[in-house]
N, C-alpha and C positions, 0 to 999 in steps of 0.2 A: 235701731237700724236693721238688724236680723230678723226682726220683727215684721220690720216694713218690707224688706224682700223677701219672706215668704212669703208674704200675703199676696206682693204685686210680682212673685216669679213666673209664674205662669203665663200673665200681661208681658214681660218682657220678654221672653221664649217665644212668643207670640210674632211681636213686634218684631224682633232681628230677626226670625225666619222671614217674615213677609218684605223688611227691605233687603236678604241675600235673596232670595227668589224674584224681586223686582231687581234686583241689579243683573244675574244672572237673564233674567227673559231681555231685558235691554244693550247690554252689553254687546251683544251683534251687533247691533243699529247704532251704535254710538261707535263701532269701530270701524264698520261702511262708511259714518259720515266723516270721520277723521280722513278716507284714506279718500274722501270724494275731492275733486278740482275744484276754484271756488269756480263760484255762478260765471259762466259763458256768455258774453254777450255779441251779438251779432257787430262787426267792424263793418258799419254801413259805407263807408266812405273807403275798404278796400272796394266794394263794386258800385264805386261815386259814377267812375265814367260809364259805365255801363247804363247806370239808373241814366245819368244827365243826355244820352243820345234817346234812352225809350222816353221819355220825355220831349224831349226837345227836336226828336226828328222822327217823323213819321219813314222808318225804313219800309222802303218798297218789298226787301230780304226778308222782315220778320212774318212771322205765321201771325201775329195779333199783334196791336200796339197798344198803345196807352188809351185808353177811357176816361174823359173827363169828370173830378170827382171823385177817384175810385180811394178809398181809403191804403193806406200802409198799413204792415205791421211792423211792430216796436224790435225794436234792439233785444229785448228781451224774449221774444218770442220765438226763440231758435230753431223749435220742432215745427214751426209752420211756414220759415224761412229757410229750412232744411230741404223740407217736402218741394216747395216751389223750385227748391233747386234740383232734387230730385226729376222732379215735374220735366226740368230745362235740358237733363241730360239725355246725350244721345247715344245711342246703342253700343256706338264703339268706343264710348265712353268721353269725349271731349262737350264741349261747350259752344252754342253760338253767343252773341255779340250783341248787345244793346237789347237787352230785359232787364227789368230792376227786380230782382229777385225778393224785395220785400212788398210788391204789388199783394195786394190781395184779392186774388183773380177771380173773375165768375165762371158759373161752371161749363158756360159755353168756351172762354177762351181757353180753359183747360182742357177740354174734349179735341179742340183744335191741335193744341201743342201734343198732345198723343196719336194724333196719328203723324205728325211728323218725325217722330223718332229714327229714323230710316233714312231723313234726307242731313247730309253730314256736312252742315257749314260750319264745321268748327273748328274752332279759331284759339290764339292768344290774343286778339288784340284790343285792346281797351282792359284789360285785366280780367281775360275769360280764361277758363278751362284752371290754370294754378290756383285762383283766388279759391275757387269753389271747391276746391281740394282739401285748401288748407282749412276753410270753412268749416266741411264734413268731417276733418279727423275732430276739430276739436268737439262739434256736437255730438261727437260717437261718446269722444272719453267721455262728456259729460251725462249722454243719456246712455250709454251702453247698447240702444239700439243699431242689431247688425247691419239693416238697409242701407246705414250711415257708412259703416265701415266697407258694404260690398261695394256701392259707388265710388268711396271714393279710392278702392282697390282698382277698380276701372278706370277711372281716371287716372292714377298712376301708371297702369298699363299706358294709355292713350300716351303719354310724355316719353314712355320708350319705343314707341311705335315709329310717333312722328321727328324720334330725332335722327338727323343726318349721320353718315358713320365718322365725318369729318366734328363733332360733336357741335354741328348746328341746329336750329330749331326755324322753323319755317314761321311766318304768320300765320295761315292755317292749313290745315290737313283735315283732309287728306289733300295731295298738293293741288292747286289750281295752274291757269297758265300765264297769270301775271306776275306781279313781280313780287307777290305774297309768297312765292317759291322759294324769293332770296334769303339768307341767316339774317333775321329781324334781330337789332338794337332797339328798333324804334320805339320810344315810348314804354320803357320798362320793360316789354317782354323777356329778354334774356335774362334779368336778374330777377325778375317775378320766379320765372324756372328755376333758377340756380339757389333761391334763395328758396325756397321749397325743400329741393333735394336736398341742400346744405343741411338743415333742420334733422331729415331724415337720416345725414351720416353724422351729425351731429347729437343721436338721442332724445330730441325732443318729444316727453311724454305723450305728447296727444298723439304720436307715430309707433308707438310703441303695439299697436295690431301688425304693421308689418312684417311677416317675417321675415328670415333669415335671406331667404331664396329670393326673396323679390329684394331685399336693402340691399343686396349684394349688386343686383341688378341699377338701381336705382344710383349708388355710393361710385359705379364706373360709368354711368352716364353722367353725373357730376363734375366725375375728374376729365371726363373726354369737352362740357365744355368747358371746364375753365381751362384746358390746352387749346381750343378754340377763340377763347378771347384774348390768350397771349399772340398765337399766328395771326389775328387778324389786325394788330397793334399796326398803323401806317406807317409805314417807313420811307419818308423822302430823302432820297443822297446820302442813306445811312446813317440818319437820324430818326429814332421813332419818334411819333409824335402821339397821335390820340386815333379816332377809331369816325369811321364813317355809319352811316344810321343801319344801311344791310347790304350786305357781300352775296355777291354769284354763289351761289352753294356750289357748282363745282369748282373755280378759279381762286376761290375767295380774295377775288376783286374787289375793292369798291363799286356799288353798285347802283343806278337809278330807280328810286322809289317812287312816288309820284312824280308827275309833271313836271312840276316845280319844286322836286328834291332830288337835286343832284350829287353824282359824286363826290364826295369830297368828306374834310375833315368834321368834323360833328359836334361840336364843343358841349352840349345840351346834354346827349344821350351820352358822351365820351364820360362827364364826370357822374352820370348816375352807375356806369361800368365801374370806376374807379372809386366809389365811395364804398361799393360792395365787393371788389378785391380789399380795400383797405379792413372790411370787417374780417378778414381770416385769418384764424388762429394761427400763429407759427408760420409765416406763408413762406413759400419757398423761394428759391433767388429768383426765378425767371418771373416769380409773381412781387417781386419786390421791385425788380427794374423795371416794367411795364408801370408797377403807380410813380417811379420816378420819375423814367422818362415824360409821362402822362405831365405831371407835378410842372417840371420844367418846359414843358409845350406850353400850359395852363398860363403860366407866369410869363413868358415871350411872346405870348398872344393877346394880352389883354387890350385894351383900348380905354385910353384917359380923356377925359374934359367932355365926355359924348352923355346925352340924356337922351331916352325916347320920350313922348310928349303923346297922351291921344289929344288930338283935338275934335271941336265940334265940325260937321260938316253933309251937306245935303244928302237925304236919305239915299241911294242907289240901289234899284232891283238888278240882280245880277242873275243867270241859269244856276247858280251857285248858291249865293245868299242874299240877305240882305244888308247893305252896307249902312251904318247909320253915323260915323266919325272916322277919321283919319288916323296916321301916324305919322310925323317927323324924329327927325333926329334935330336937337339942338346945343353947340357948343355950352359947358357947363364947366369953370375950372372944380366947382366943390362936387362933384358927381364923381361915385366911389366908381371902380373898373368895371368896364361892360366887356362882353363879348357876343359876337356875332355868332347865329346858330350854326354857319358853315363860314369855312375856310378854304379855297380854291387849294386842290395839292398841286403839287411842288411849288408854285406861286405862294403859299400862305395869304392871297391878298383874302380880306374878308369877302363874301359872296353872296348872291338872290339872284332869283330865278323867277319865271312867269311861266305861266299856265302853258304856255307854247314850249316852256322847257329854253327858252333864251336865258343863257346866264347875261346878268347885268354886275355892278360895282356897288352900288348905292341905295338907300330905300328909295329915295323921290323915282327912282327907275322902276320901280316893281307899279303892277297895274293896281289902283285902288281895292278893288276889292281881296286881293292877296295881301297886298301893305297892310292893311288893318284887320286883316285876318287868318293873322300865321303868327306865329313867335321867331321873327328874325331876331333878335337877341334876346342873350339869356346872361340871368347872374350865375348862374349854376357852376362853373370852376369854383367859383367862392365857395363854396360848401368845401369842395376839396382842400386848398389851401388853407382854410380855418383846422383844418382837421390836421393837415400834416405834419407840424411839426409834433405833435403829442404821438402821431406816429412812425414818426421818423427815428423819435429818441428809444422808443421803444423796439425797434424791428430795422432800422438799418444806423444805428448810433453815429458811426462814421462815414457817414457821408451826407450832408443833407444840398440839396440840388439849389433851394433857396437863399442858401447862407452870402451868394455876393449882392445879395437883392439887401441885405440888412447894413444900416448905416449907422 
């Protein structure tokens, strides 16, 4: 055996030098990849609505629209879906509305969207200006590239620009003179924002280029609106109830949004508010009795034996859209609870509206082409109430608002 390793020492001295010096030159790169995130992929269906209007509606507003044909890029293509978004940003840092950010544009439509940088229709709504945010932090952590991170440092700016000192958020900004001026519920915006920020006072790694000076900034625009969505909680005859689509920014009234969205209670956007209070850690009283009271509106409101129905029915061209089926409503005793998208205040009775802004009682009252093209009821309290007892027990033990509802 002595024998044999003299002979073969020098081949072994050999050998272990050459794998410490291979481990040694790799060793770096194997500890880059450890501390790397896994693989990023593009959440195409956060900017679902966005893509489905550049699609489906030729906007008169946008600088280019859709191209018949034009290929996509993949979920996985981040740094090309980054850029595009890069591409969409506007100088003062927010977002316009209906582009599908995974297009893969030609170089003419791209030359077009750069000289618009300067004109500022940017917006929250359809899931613009938050999503693309949240987008870019994470393809910064992933590729480390700065442009990721300076955009979407702009874009953080733009969120404390455009919010109110009342800690509302406009539809868009810079403010116009409709009624996109009002504190938007509609359609996610508010908790699109809130749940952003939250992230951001919350640690979340892919935020971790923010510093100190701007989290600070960002962590009391948070807490200003979520005091904004406690004050704007309805309160009829000193009962709160749940929350209307968007408030006067200065009265924080209930307020008219479209036409045919009027003031009142909101049951739709009320529990997508309430399902994003219920996700916070530790929450405080005055955020505990808002999803109560909320809870117990949800549960006083519902409506039993009620089905919507599309039916078949002759095509209608409208200045609007085009109609192709109906909606009724049909008595149904096995139909789980429905609720209507608004609520008449201090009346509670359910409510619709027409394009003229005429409030009505009933669908057969709304004009066809709004009947079958609007979401007058929603299941959406459901979500809440599924959820609340798991948070009830947790965060307000003694007291649950539900408990005479149980037989």
């Amino acid at each position: 055996m002595k024998q044999f390793y003299k002979r073969y020492r020098s081949l072994f001295s050999v050998n272990l030098l050459t794998v410490l010096m291979t481990f040694l030159w790799l060793a770096p790169a194997f500890a880059q990849d450890a501390g790397k995130p896994a693989q990023y992929k593009i959440d195409v269906e956060a900017f679902g609505d966005n893509s489905r209007h550049w699609y489906g509606i030729a906007d008169k507003h946008n600088v280019i629209n859709a191209m018949p044909g034009r290929p996509r890029y993949k979920a996985t293509d981040i740094v090309q879906v980054a850029d595009n978004i890069l591409l969409l940003q506007k100088n003062n840092g927010g977002w316009p509305k209906n582009y599908d950010v995974m297009a893969i544009l030609t170089d003419s439509q791209k030359d077009s969207v750069l000289k618009t940088k300067d004109i500022y229709n940017t917006t929250y709504d359809n899931g613009s200006t938050y999503t693309q945010i949240t987008c870019l932090a994470n393809v910064y952590e992933a590729t480390q590239q700065e442009k990721y991170k300076t955009a979407a440092i702009m874009g953080l700016n733009f969120v404390l620009a455009s919010q109110y000192k009342n800690g509302g958020w406009p539809q868009y900004y810079p403010l116009q003179s409709d009624y996109s001026r009002c504190i938007t519920y509609n359609d996610g915006v508010f908790e699109g924002i809130m749940e952003l920020l939250q992230d951001i006072k919350d640690n979340h790694p892919e935020y971790a280029f923010v510093d100190n000076s701007l989290r600070e900034k960002l962590v009391n625009a948070y807490n200003k609106g979520l005091a904004c969505i406690i004050k704007t909680q309805i309160n009829d005859a000193g009962k709160p109830t749940a929350w209307c689509q968007q408030y006067d920014e200065v009265s924080l009234k209930p307020a008219w949004a479209r036409k045919f969205e009027p003031p009142s209670i909101c049951n739709g956007e009320s529990a997508d508010l309430v399902l994003f209070l219920m996700r916070i850690d530790h929450p405080k009283k005055d955020v505990i009795e808002a999803i109560q009271n909320a809870v117990a509106w949800f549960d006083t409101s519902k409506i039993y034996y009620t089905r919507v129905k599309t039916i078949a029915a002759p095509r209608m061209v409208t200045p609007f859209r085009v109609s192709v089926s109906d909606r009724i409503t049909v008595e149904d005793p096995t139909a789980p609870p429905i609720w209507t998208r608004y609520y008449e205040l201090k009346t509670h009775k359910p409510l619709f509206c027409n394009r003229d802004s005429k409030v009505v009682y009933s669908l057969d009252k709304v004009d066809r082409e709004r009947r079958d093209g609007y979401g007058w009821y929603t299941y959406n309290p459901q979500k809440v109430l599924d959820k609340y007892h798991e948070w009830q027990q947790q965060w307000a033990p003694g007291k649950d608002v539900l408990a005479k509802a149980v037989k």
